[in-house]
N, C-alpha and C positions, 0 to 999 in steps of 0.2 A: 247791218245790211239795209238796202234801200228795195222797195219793191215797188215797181208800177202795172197798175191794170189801165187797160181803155178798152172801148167799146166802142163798134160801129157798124151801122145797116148799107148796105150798097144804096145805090141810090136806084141802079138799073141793073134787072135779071143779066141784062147782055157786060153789063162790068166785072162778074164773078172768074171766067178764067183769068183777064189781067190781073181782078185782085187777089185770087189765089198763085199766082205764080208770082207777083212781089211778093207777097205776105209771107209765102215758103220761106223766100231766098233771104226775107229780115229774119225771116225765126232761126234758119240757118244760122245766119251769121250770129248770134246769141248764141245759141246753142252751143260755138265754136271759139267763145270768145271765153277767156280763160277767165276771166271777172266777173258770170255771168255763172248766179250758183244755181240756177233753174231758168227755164222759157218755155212755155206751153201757148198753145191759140185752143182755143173752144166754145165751142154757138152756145148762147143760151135766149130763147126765147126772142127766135129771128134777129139776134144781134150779134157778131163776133168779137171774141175777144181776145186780146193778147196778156198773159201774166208774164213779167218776168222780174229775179231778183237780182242785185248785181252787189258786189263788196260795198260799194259806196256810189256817191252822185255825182265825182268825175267819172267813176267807169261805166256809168248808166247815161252822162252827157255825150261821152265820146261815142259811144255805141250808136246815140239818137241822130247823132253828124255827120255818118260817117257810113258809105257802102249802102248794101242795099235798102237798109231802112229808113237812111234820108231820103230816098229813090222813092221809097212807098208812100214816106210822108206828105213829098212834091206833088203823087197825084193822087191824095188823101181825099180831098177836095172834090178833085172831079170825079173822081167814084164814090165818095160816101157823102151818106146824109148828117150820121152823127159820129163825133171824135174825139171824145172826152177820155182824158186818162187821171187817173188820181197815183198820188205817190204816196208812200209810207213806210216808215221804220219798220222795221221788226227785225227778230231775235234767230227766229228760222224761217226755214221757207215756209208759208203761207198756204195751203189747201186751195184750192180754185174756186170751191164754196164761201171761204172765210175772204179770199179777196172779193169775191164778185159780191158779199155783201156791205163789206166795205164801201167802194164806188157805189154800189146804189145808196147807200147812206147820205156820201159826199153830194151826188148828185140831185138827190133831193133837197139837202140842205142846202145847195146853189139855187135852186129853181125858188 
C-alpha cells in the first residue's frame, strides 16, 4: 500500500469555505473510490491535512488526476501558502499521528 500525507495553511481567512467545500468533495471522492483503503483530513497546529492510503501508485495517480481533487489542486495555489505531501510505503493503514510525523520528518529533512 502507498500512503500519502500533505499539509497546508490558507493563505486568507476569507479562502476557508471555497477550501472547505473542494477539499470535502476530494475527500469524497477517496473515500468512494474502491482503491482507496483509508482517507481522512485533520488540522493540526493551524495546518490541514489530508491522509489517504491507496492499493498502490497507479490508483493514488489516478485519483490525484482525476475529479474533484485535481479541481482542488488547480486552485491549491491561490488558496494556500503551504503544500507539501510526502508518500510512503506501508503494510497497514497508518494512524494520523504516525503519518503526520512522518512528513514532518521529511519536511525537515528538505529544509
Amino acid at each position: 500500500m502507498l500512503a500519502a500525507i500533505g499539509g497546508l495553511s490558507l493563505k486568507h481567512w476569507y479562502s476557508a469555505p471555497e477550501f472547505y467545500w473542494r477539499a470535502n468533495r476530494a475527500l469524497r471522492q477517496a473515500q468512494h473510490d474502491h482503491l482507496c483503503m483509508h482517507a481522512e483530513v485533520f488540522r493540526q497546529d493551524a495546518l490541514y491535512f489530508s491522509l489517504s492510503v491507496w492499493r498502490d501508485a497507479e490508483a493514488m495517480r489516478a485519483y490525484a488526476q482525476s475529479g474533484p481533487h485535481r479541481r482542488v489542486m488547480l486552485a491549491a495555489n491561490r488558496l494556500a501558502q503551504v503544500n507539501r505531501f510526502f508518500h510512503f510505503e506501508c503494510s497497514e493503514i497508518p494512524s494520523a499521528e504516525l503519518a503526520l510525523r512522518y512528513w514532518c520528518q521529511h519536511i525537515r529533512a528538505a529544509e
